[in-house]
C-alpha positions as CSV (number, residue, x, y, z in Angstrom):
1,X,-154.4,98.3,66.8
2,X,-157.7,100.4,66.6
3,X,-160.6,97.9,65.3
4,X,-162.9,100.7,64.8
5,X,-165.0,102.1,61.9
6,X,-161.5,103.2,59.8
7,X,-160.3,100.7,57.9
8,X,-157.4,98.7,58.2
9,X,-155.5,97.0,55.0
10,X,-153.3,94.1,55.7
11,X,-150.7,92.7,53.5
12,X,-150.5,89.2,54.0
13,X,-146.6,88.4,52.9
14,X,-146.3,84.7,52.9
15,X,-142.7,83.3,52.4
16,X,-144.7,80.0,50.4
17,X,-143.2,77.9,48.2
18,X,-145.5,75.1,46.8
19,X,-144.1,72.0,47.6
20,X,-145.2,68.0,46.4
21,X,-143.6,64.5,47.6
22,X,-143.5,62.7,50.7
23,X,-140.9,64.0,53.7
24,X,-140.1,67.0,52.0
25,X,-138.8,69.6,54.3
26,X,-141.2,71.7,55.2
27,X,-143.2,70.8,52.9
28,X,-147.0,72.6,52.3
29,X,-150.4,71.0,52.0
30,X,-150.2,69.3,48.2
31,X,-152.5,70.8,44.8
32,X,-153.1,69.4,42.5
33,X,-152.5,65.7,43.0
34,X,-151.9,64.7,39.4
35,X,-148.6,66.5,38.8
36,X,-145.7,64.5,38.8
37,X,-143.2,64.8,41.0
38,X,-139.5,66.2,40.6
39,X,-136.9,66.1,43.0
40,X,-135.3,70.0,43.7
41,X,-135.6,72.8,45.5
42,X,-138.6,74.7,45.6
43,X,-136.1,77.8,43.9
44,X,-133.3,77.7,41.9
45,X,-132.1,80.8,44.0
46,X,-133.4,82.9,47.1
47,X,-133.4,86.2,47.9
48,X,-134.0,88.0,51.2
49,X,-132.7,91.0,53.2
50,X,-131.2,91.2,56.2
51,X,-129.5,93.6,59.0
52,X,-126.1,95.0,59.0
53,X,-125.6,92.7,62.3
54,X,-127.1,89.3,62.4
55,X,-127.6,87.5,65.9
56,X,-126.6,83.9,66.8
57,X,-129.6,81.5,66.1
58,X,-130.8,84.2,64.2
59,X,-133.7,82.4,61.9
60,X,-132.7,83.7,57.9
61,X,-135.8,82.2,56.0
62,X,-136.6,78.2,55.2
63,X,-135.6,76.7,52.0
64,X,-138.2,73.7,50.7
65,X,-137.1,70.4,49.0
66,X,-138.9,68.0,47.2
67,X,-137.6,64.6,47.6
68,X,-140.5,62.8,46.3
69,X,-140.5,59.9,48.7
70,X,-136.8,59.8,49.4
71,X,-137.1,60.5,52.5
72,X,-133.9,59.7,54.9
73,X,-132.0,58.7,51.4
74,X,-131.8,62.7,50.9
75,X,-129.0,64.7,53.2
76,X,-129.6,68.3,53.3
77,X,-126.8,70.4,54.6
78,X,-125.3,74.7,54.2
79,X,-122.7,75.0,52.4
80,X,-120.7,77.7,54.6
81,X,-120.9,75.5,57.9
82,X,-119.1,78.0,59.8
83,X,-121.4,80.5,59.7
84,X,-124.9,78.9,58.9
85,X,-126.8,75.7,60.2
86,X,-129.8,74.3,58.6
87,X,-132.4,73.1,60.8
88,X,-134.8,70.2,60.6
89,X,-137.3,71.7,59.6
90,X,-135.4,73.7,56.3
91,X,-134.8,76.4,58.7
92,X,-131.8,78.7,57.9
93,X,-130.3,80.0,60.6
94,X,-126.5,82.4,61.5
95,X,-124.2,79.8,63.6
96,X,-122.7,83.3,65.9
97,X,-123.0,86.4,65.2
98,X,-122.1,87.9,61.9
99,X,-121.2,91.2,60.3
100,X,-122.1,92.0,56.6
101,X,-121.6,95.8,56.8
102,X,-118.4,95.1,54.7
103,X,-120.0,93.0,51.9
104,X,-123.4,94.4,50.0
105,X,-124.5,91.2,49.1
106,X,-123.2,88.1,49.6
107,X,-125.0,84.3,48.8
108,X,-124.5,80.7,50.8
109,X,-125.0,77.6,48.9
110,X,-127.6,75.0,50.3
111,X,-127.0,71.5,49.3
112,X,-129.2,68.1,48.9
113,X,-127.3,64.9,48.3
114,X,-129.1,61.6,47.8
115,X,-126.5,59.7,49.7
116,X,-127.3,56.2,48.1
117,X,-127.1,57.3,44.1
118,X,-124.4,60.5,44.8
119,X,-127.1,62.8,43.1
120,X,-126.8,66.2,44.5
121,X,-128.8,69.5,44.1
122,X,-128.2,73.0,44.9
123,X,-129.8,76.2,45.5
124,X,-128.2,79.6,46.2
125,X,-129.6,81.7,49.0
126,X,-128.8,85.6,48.5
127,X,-127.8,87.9,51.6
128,X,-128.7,91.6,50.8
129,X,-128.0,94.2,53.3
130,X,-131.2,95.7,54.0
131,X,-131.8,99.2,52.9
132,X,-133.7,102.2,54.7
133,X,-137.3,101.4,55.4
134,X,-137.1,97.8,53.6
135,X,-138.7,95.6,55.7
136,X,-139.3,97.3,58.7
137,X,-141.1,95.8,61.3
138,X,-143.1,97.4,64.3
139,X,-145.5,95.6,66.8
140,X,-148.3,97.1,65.1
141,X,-147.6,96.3,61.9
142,X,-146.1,92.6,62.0
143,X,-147.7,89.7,63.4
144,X,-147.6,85.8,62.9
145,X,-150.5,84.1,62.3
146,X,-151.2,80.1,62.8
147,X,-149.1,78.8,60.0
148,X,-146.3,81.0,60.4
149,X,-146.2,82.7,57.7
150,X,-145.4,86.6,58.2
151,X,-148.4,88.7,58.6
152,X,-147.8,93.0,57.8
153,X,-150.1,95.2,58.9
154,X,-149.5,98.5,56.9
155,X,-151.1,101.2,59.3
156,X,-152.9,104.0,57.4
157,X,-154.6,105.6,60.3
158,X,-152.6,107.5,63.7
159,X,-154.2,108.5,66.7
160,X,-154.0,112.2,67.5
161,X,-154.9,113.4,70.9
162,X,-157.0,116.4,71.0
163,X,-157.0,119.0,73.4
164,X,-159.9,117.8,75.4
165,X,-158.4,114.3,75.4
166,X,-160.5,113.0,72.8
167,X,-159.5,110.8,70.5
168,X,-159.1,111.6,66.6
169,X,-157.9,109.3,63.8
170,X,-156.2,110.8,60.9
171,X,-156.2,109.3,57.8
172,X,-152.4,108.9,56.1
173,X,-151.7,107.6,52.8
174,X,-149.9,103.7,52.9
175,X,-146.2,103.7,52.2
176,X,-145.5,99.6,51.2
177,X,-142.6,98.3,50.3
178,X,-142.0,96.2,47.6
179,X,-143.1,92.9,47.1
180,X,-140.0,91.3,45.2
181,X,-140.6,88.0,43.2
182,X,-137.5,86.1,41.8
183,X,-137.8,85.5,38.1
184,X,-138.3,82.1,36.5
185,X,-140.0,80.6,39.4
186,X,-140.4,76.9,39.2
187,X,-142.9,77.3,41.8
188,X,-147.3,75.8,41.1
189,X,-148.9,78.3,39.8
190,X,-150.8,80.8,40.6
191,X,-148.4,81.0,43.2
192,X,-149.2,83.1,46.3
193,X,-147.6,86.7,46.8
194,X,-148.8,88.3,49.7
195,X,-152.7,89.1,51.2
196,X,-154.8,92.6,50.8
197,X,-157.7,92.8,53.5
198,X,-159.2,95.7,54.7
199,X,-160.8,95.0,58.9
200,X,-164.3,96.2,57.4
201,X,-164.8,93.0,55.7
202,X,-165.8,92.0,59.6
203,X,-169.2,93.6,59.0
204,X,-169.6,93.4,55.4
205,X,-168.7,91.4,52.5
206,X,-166.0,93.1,50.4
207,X,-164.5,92.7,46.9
208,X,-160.7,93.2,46.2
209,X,-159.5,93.8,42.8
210,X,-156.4,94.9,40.9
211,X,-155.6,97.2,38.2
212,X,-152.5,98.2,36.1
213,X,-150.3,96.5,33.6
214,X,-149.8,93.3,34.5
215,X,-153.0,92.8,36.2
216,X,-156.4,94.0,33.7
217,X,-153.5,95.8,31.4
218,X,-151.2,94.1,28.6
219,X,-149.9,92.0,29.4
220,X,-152.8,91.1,31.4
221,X,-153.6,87.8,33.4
222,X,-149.9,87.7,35.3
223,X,-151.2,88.9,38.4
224,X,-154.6,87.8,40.1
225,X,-156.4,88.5,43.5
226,X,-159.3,86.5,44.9
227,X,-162.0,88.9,45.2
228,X,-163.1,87.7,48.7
229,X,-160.2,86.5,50.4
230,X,-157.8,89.8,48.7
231,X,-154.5,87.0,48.0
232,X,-152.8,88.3,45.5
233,X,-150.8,86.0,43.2
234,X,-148.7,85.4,39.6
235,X,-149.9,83.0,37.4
236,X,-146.8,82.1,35.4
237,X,-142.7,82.4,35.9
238,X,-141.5,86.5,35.6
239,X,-138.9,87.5,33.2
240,X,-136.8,90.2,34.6
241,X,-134.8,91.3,31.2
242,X,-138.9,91.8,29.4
243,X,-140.2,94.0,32.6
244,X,-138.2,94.4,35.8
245,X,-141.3,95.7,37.6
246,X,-145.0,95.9,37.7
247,X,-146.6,99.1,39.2
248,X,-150.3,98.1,40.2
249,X,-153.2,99.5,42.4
250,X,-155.8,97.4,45.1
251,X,-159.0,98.7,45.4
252,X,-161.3,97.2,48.1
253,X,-165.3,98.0,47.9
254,X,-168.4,96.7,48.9
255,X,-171.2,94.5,47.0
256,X,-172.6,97.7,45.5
257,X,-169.7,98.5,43.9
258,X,-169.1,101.8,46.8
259,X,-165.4,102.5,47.3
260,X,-164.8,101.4,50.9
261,X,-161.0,102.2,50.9
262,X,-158.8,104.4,49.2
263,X,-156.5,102.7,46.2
264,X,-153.3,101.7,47.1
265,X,-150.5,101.3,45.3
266,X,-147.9,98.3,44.7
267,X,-144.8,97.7,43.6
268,X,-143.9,94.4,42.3
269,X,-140.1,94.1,42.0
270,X,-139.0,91.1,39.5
271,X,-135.5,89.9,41.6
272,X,-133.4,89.0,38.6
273,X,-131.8,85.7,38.6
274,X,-129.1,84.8,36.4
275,X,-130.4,83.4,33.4
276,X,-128.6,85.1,31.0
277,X,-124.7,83.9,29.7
278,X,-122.7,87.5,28.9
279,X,-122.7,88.1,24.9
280,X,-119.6,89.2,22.8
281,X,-121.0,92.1,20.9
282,X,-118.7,90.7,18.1
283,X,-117.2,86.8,17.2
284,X,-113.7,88.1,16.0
285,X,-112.1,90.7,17.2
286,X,-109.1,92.7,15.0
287,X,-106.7,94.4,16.3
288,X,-102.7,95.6,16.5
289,X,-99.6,96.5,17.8
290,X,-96.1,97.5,17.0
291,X,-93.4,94.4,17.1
292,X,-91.2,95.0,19.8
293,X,-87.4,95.3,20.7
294,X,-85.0,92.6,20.4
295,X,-82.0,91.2,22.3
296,X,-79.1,93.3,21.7
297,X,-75.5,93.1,22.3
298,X,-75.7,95.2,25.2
299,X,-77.7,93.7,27.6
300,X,-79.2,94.4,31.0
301,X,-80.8,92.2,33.8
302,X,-84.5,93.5,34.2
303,X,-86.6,91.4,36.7
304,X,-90.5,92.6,36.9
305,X,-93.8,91.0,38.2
306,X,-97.3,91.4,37.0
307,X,-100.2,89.7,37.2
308,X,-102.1,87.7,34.9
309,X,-106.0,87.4,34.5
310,X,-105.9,84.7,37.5
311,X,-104.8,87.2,39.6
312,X,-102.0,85.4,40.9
313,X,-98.4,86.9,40.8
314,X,-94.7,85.4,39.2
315,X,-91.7,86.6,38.8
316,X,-89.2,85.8,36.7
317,X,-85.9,87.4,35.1
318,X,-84.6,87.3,32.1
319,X,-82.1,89.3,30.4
320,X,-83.0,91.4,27.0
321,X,-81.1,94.9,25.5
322,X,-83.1,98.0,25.7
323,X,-83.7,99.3,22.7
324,X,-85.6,103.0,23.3
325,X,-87.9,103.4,20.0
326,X,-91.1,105.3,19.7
327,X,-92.5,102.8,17.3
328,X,-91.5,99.8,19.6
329,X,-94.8,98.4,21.8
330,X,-93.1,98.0,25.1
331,X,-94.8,95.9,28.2
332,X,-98.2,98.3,28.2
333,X,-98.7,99.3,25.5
334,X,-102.5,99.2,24.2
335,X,-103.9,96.5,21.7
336,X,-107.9,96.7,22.1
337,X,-110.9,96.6,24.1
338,X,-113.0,93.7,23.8
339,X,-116.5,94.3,24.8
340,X,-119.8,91.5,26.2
341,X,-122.9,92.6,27.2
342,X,-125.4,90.5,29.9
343,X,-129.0,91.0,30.0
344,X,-128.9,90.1,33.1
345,X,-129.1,93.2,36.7
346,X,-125.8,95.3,36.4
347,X,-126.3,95.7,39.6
348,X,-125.7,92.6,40.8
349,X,-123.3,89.9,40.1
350,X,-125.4,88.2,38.1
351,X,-124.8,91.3,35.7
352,X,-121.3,92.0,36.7
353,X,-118.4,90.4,33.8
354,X,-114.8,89.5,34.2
355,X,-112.7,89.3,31.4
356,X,-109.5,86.6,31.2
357,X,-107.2,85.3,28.3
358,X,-107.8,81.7,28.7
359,X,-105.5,81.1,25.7
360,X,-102.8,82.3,23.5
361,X,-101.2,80.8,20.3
362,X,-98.8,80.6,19.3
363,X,-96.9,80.5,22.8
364,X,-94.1,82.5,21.5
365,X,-91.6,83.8,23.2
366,X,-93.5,83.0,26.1
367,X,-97.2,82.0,27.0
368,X,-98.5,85.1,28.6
369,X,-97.6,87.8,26.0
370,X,-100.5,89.5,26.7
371,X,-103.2,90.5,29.7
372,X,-106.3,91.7,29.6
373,X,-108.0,93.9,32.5
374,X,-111.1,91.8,33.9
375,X,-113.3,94.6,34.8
376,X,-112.9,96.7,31.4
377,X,-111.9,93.9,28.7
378,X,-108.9,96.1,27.5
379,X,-106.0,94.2,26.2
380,X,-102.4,95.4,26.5
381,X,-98.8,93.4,26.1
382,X,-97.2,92.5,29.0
383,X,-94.5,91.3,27.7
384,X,-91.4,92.0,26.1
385,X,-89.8,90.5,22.7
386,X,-92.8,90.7,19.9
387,X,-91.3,90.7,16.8
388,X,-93.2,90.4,13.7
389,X,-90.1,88.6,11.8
390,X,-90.6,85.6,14.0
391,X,-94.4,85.8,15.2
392,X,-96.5,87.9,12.9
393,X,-100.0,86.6,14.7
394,X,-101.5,86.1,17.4
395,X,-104.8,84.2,18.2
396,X,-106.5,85.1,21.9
397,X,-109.3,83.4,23.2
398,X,-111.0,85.9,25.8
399,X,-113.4,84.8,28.0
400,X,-116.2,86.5,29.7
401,X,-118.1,85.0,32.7
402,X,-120.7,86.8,35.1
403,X,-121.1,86.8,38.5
404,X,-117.7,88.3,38.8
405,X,-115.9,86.0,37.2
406,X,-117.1,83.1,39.6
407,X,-116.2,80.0,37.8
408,X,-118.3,77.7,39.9
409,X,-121.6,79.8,39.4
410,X,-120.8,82.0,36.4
411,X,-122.2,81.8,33.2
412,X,-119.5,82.3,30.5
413,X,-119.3,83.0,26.6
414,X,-115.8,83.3,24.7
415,X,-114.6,85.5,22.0
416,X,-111.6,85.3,19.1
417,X,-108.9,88.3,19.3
418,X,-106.4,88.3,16.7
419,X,-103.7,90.8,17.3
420,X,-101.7,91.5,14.1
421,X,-98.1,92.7,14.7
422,X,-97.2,95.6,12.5
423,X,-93.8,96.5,11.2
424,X,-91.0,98.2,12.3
425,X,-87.7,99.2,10.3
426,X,-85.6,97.0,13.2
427,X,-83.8,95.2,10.6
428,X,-81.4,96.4,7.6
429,X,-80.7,95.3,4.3
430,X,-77.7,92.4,4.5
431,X,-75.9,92.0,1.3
432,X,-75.8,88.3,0.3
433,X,-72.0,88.7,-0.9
434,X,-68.5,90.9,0.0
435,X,-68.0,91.7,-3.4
436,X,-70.0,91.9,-7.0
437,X,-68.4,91.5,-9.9
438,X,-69.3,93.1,-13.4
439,X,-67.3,93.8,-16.8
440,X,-68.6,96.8,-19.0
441,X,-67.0,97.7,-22.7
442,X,-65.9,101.1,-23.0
443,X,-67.8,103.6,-24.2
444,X,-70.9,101.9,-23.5
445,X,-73.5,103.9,-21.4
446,X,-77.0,102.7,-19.9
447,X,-75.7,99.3,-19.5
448,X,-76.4,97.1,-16.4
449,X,-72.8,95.8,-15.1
450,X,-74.3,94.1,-12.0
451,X,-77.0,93.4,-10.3
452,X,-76.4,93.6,-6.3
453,X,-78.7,91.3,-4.2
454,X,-79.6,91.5,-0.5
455,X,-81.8,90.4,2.1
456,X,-84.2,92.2,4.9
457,X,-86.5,90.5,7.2
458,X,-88.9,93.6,7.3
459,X,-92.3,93.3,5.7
460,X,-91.6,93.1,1.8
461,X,-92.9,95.8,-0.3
462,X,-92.6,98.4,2.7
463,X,-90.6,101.6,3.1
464,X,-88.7,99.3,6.0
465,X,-88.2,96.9,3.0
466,X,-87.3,98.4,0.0
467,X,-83.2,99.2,-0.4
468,X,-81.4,102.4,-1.4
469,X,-78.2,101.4,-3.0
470,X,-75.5,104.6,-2.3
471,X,-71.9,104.7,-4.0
472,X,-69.6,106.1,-0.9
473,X,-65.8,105.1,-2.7
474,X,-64.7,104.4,-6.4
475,X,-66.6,106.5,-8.6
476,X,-65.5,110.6,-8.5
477,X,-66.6,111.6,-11.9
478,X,-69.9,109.8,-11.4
479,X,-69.6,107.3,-13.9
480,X,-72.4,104.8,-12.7
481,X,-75.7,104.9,-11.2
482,X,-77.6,101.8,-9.1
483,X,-81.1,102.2,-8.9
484,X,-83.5,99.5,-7.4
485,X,-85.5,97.2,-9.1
486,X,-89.1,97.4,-7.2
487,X,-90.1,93.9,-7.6
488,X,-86.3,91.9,-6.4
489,X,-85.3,95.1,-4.5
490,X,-82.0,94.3,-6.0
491,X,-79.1,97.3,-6.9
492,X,-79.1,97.6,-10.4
493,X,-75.3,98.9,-11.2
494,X,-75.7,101.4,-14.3
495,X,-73.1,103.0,-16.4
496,X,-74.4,106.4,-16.9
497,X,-70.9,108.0,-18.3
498,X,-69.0,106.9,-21.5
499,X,-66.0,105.4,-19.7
500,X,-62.4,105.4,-22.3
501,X,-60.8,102.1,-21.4
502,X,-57.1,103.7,-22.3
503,X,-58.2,106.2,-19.1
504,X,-59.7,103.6,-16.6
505,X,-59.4,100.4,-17.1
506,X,-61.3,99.4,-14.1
507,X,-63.0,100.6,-11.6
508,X,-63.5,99.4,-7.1
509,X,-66.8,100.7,-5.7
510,X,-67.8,100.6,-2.6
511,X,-71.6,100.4,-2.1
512,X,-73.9,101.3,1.2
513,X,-77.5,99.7,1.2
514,X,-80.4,101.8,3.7
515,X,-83.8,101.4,3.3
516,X,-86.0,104.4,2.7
517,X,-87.1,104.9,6.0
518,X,-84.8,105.2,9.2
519,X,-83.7,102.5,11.0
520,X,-85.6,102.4,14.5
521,X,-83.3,104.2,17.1
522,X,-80.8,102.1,19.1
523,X,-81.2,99.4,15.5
524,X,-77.3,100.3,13.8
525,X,-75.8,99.3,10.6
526,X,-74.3,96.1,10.4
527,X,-70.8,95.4,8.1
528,X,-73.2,93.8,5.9
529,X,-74.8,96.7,4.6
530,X,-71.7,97.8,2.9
531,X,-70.4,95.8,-0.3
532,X,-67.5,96.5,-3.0
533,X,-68.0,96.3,-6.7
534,X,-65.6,95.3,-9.1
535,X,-65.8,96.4,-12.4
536,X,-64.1,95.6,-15.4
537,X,-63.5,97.5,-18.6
538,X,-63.0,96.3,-21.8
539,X,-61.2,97.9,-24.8
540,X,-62.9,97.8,-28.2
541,X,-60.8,98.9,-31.4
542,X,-61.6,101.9,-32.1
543,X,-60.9,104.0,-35.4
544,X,-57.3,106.6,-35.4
545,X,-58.4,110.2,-35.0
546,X,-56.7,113.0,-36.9
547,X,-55.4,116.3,-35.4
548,X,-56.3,118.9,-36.2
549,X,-59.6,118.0,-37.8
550,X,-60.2,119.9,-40.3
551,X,-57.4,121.1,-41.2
552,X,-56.9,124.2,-43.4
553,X,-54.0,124.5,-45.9
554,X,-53.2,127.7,-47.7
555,X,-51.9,127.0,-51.8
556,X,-49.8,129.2,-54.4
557,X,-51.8,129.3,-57.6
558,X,-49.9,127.9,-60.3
559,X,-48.7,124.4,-58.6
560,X,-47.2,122.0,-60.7
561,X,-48.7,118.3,-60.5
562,X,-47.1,116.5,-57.2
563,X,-46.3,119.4,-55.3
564,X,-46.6,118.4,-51.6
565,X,-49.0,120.2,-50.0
566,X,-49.3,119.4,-46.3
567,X,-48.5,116.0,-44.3
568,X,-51.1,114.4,-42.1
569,X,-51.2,112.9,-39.2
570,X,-53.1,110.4,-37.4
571,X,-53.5,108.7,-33.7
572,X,-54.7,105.2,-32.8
573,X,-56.2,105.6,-29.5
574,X,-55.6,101.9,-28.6
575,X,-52.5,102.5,-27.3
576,X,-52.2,98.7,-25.8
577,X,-53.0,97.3,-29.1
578,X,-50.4,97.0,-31.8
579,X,-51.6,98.6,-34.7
580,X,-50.7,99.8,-38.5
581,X,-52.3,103.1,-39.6
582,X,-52.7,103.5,-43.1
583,X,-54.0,106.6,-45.1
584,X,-56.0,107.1,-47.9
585,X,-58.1,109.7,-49.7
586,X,-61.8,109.7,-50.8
587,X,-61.2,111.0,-54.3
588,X,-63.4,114.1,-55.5
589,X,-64.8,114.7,-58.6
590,X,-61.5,116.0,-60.8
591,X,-58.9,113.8,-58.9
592,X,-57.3,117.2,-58.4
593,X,-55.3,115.8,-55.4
594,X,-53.4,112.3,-54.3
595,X,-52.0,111.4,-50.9
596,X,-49.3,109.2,-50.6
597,X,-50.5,106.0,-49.0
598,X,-47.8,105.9,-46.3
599,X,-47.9,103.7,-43.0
């Protein structure tokens, strides 16, 4: 590099993590003396970029433990041996050489284990595939200094040859990448980011300083530099889920205030870790679906497999009837969506929810009556056989858990689905006898002779519920009538015709019973929707009629006293009872006529 009157900034990015207790591997000079000590890794997680390809003994970064004094007591050791060692020294390093290209991110657990008390600790280091430009390294613009920490030299001046051969140095603006800080540190604060100089603090004494939000900006006080030395730090644990990134500007200048370099600008990404469990946007979910087919007589052998929320496949067979209906919910058909939200990066797994039933009830006719997709939380049966008669509920418990469903490392909430199973006209009205019986006097009319009963499993009060009672045999002149009480849904037989017991004496109907909606194709009438009524009729005595009536009689003037003037006669119209008629007159004013009182 040119050490010339141009300036030169340097960004000083120092992998650090403070570190306190004896034999800690490697562990950094202790601050602060008085704090006391926990046993853990520096981090709860790491985060750092790397190529496509890795090499064999490829170093990856060094993870720092704090095992207070342990010492030897505390074994430290990767948990994917196969591809990762962990040196001595905390060290990460690739085992052979590896291939991520397939994966965009992809995390390997480090472990602690006291081996005398079984206490263990873990920490989570994240792979992420390194993007254009991030992190890229030159010989002019990384070095290493003493303490092996990183040292980036951003270069904001070229070289140009001119055409005399002379040298000229162009200034160019600096292009950094971003510094990315996990959130929630449990790093000492202020904990050290990275380190601004500019080379002209070699002949002069320079002041650093930082503006923007975050820095002299609410919320101000999170990020500080040293004026002299240019280390920038944070000052307290980052949230990612308040403010995912910090946009501030370094100025460099000298005692008087004089700008010596040009501002430059940087970004401070807040690496989200996952803090946050997924949240049901409601407790209790309602939905429903249509009950389903039932075993028929006609039956078929169906064997399917699907797979549940676990992912893993069964078969099994079983034997049910078809039974093609529109308003039946076969194996598919939609229930509801659930939906939870995580504050946490969408973009990574700590963002990224599975769904899975992890319980049904009741477990009827089988356990796994529904599914549930993981990725989009929609529910669906998978299953056939719901009928409402027999199960008119059902309770879910849906979980959702982050980090793609992870259960070692995923934060999980759960959630209430109750699925109500609607009604479908899949079962007819049953009389509850062969044959009703009623008696009826004749000549009687709006008289109830019987009342006919039946059953249906359908939901009461319903259209698939409630009973048409329909007279196919016994009655041509339409003597009786059965409408439906609406409370018992029972046939309420009606005489609606004056029957004459000499003309009928009984009568034999035969009675259909449908509800008022169809039945659900391939659902057929049973023999028990049909019934026969008997009915009875009863004579009553009724009074002899005359014929004709009136009668009209033509008379001689001049009669003598007891002339006969006409004969009448009368019927009885109880022919099956044995009766006397006897005549008699109402007598007028005058008494001008008699009739002989003959039987």
């Amino acid at each position: 590099m040119f050490l010339t009157a141009g300036a030169l900034l340097m960004l000083l990015a120092a992998v650090q993590v403070a570190v306190h207790g004896g034999g800690a591997v490697g562990s950094l000079p202790r601050r602060q003396e008085s704090l006391p000590c926990t046993q853990g890794f520096s981090q709860e997680e790491y985060s750092i970029a790397v190529d496509e390809e890795l090499r064999e003994g490829q170093a990856l970064l060094t993870v720092r433990f704090a095992d207070c004094g342990l010492g030897d007591r505390v074994l430290l050791e990767v948990g994917d041996a196969v591809d990762f060692r962990l040196g001595e020294d905390g060290v990460v390093y690739a085992r052979h050489a590896l291939r991520l290209a397939d994966r965009k991110r992809a995390f390997l657990v480090v472990r602690a284990r006291d081996q005398k008390t079984k206490e263990e600790w873990n920490t989570r280091v994240h792979l992420h595939l390194r993007t254009d430009g991030q992190g890229e390294t030159t010989e002019h613009n990384k070095q290493v200094n003493s303490s092996g920490a990183a040292v980036i030299m951003f270069p904001w001046r070229s070289v140009v040859v001119r055409g005399d051969g002379s040298l000229r140095r162009v200034k160019r603006d600096w292009v950094i990448p971003p510094i990315n800080v996990p959130e929630n540190s449990r790093g000492q604060f202020p904990e050290e980011l990275v380190r601004i100089r500019s080379d002209r603090d070699k002949n002069r004494l320079l002041r650093y300083s930082v503006t923007g939000p975050g820095a002299d900006q609410p919320p101000t006080g999170i990020f500080i530099i040293n004026p002299i030395s240019g280390q920038l730090s944070v000052t307290k644990p980052l949230d990612r889920e308040h403010i995912s990134n910090f946009h501030l500007r370094a100025h460099a200048v000298d005692l008087n205030g004089n700008q010596i370099e040009n501002p430059i600008d940087i970004v401070i990404n807040v690496i989200d870790m996952n803090d946050n469990r997924p949240e049901f946007t409601h407790t209790i979910y309602n939905g429903s679906v249509p009950e389903g087919s039932k075993p028929g007589d006609n039956t078929h052998t169906h064997t399917h497999t699907h797979a549940n929320t676990h992912t893993h496949m069964h078969t099994h067979k079983h034997t049910v009837h078809f039974l093609l209906s529109a308003w039946f919910a076969f194996p598919g058909s939609f229930v509801m969506t659930v939906t939870s939200v995580d504050k946490d990066d969408p973009k990574t797994a700590n963002g990224m929810l599975r769904y899975k039933i992890i319980s049904q009830n009741p477990e009827s006719p089988s356990s796994n009556m529904f599914t549930i997709n993981n990725k989009t939380g929609g529910i669906i049966t998978v299953a056939a056989g719901i009928d409402r008669e027999k199960v008119p509920q059902y309770t879910l418990i849906i979980q959702a858990t982050d980090m793609e469903g992870n259960p070692t490392y995923g934060l999980s909430n759960t959630a209430t689905a109750i699925i109500r199973i609607t009604d479908v006209n899949d079962n007819p009205p049953e009389f509850t006898a062969d044959t009703f019986y009623g008696d009826v006097h004749e000549n009687r009319v709006n008289v109830i002779v019987a009342n006919l009963t039946v059953t249906d499993k359908d939901q009461p009060h319903t259209a698939a519920w409630r009973t048409v009672y329909r007279i196919t045999t016994g009655d041509p002149t339409g003597r009786f009538s059965i409408p439906t009480d609406p409370t018992t849904n029972e046939g309420l037989v009606t005489v609606v015709k004056p029957i004459d017991y000499e003309v009928s004496r009984s009568f034999v109907l035969t009675v259909l019973a449908e509800n008022e909606v169809a039945l659900a194709r391939g659902i057929h009438l049973p023999r028990q929707s049909t019934a026969t009524v008997s009915v009875r009729i009863a004579d009553v005595n009724e009074s002899p009629e005359f014929s004709p009536n009136p009668k009209a009689i033509k008379l001689e003037e001049g009669l003598p006293a007891g002339s006969l003037l006409t004969t009448f006669t009368a019927q009885d119209p109880d022919r099956y009872m044995q009766q006397n008629i006897r005549y008699g007159e109402e007598r007028e004013r005058g008494e001008y006529f008699r009739v002989a009182h003959v039987s």
